[in-house]
C-alpha positions, 0 to 999 in steps of 0.5 A: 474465513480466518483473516491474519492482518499485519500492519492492522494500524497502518494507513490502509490496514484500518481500512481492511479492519473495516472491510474484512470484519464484514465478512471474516474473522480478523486477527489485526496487528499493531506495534505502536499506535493502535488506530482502529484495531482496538475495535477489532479482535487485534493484538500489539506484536513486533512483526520482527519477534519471530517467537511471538510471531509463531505463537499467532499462527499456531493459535489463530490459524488464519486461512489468509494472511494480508501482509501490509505492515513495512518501514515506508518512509522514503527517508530514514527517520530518527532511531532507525537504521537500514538494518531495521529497514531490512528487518521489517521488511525482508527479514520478517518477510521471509519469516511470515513467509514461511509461517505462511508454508508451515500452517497452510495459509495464502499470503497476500503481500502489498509491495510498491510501484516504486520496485519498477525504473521510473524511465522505461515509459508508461503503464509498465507490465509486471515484466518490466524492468525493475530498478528500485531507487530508494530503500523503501523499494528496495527491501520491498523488492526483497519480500517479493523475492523471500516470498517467491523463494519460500512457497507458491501460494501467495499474491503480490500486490505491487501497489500504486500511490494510495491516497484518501483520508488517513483514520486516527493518526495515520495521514495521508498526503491527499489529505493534507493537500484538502486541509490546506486547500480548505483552509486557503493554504498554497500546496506545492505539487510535482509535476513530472512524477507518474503513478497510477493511483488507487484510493484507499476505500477502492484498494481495501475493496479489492483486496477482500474480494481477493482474499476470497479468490482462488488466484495464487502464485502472481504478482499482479500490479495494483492501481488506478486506471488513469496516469496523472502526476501528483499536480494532476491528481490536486487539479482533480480534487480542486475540480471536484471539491470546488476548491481554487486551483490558483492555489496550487503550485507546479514544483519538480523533483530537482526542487527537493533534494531529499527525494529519490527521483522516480519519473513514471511508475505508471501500472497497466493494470490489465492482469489485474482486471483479466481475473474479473475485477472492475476498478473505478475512475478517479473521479469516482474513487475521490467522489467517494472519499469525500462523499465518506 
């Protein structure tokens, strides 16, 4: 199949590089940095130049578009305003939404757990309340909403924390807390935040075996199996890699005031397993990681 990748230098996007050039012709896109795409069939693009944009889905006609490129920061950085933030991840949204309609390919869209209010308890179904409490989450919400408003042949991914090691100059936090653990280093982590993460092999895993899928028109919620808060998920690593759990310290939300304050956005993730796929433990996604 013919595989249009956004956000191609992104976190996860490096890893789908990996993963569908197994099996598929991959088109991946980058902005900035190139990561690993420069390895790949990939072009530099700005999601946001409608033009440019429809000049690659004329000439690649991809089967499947995997959408993951956004402004994820939860906090503005220097340079952006939320106009931008509303650009990248709604306008341009909308836009390959409708490029998606227009040459007939299925569009596999990554949003976040954080669409979900954080108080209505744990292991929230894909019909639970949804109270986005940053920008991030809620023009994510917005793609889902320009996406469904647009055609019905799309999977929206509400994705849980993603953790791992970042390629090339994306970072992730799971792997700072392993160089500093490393290193001897005191990591400060909350506890009285609940996700249900997924590692970044294990979702670049899933989302190939979705590409090739027949599944459309479904938000599904895509996770881990266990609810830990981030302290619990370093208590873990600590276990499994032998690092000194003394080295960690227990912090709350109330001690960083910058963050939006999200207590349980814990997924059930049984839709997501009714359509036959198997996810691994934690500890058999961060055996994996290091093991990597």
């Amino acid at each position: 199949m013919k595989i249009l990748i956004t956000g191609g230098s992104g976190l996860l996007g490096q890893y789908l590089n990996r993963v569908l050039s197994l099996r598929h012709n991959i088109l991946t896109i980058y902005n900035t940095n190139a990561g690993n795409c420069k390895e790949y069939n990939s072009i530099k693009l700005d999601i946001c130049d409608k033009t440019s944009l429809t000049k690659i889905f004329d000439d690649f006609r991809a089967d499947v578009v995997v959408h993951t490129a956004a402004y994820s920061k939860s906090i503005l950085s220097e340079g952006y305003s939320s106009k931008d933030v509303y650009n990248i991840n709604v306008n341009a949204t909308k836009q390959i939404a409708e490029l998606c309609d227009k040459f007939n390919a299925k569009l596999i869209y990554t949003s976040t757990d954080l669409v979900y209010a954080g108080y209505r308890g744990s292991y929230l179904k894909e019909d639970a309340k949804l109270l986005p409490a940053s920008l991030y989450a809620e023009t994510k919400l917005m793609g889902e909403v320009k996406i469904r408003e647009t055609f019905d042949n799309y999977i929206i991914l509400r994705t849980a924390l993603l953790f791992g090691f970042g390629l090339n100059h994306s970072i992730n936090h799971l792997q700072k807390i392993y160089s500093d653990l490393q290193k001897g280093k005191p990591v400060k982590l909350f506890i009285d935040q609940y996700r249900t993460p997924i590692s970044l092999i294990e979702a670049a895993r899933i989302i190939c075996e979705l590409v090739s899928s027949d599944i459309k028109t479904e938000i599904i919620n895509f996770g881990g199996l266990e609810r830990v808060s981030r302290y619990e998920l370093g208590e873990l690593l600590c276990e499994i890699a032998k690092f000194d759990k003394n080295l960690l310290t227990k912090i709350t939300m109330d001690d960083v005031t910058e963050v939006a304050k999200v207590e349980d956005v814990s997924m059930s993730t049984d839709k997501l397993e009714s359509f036959g796929f198997k996810q691994k433990s934690l500890d058999e996604m961060i055996l994996e990681i290091l093991e990597q």
